[in-house]
Residue, then its C-alpha position, 0 to 999 in steps of 0.5 A: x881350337x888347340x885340339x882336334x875333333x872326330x867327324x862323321x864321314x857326312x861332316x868331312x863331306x860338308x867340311x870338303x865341300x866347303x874347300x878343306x884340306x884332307x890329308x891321308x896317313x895311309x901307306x903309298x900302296x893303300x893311297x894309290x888305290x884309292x883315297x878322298x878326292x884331292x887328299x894329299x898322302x902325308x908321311x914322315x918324308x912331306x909332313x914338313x914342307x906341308x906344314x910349311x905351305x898349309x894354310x893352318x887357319x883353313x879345316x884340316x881332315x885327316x883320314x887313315x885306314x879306319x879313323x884310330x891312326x888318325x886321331x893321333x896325327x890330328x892332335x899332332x897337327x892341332x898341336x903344331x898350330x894347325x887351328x881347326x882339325x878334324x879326324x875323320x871316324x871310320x876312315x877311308x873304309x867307311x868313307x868309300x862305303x858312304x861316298x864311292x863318287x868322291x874317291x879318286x885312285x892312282 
């Protein structure tokens, strides 16, 4: 897969439960107060040394505020050599509206 794919909030469901990766875009407040479930916040200061600790063969769902910024980082990360990512449409605001028992807040 050289490119990535939108989900639906009930696929990124199945995809974590089958032990993706979830990585947000969000900004340190909005991660704080709240986010997916055992999602690692990802910014220009850490993209590096997760990409070099990443599995990039397991799924990688990347998540935002409302599911636009993250198709820009999923095709980045594919791009890099990430093989299967996903962009999570709806984002964090349609995911905590769908799955408020998976969100986890700092």
């Amino acid at each position: 897969m050289s490119d990535f794919q939108r989900i639906s909030p009930e696929t990124a469901a199945q995809l974590l439960a089958a032990n993706a990766h979830t990585v947000d875009i969000r900004d340190p407040q909005s991660y704080h107060a709240g986010h997916i479930r055992d999602a690692v916040r990802l910014d220009n200061d850490n993209v590096q040394e997760f990409i070099s600790s990443a599995d990039q063969q397991r799924p990688l769902v990347v998540c935002c505020y409302h599911g636009n910024s993250s198709q820009q980082a999923a095709a980045w990360l594919a791009g890099i050599g990430f093989s299967e990512v996903y962009s999570l449409d709806g984002g964090f605001e349609l995911w905590q509206q769908q799955y408020p028992d998976l969100v986890s807040r700092d």
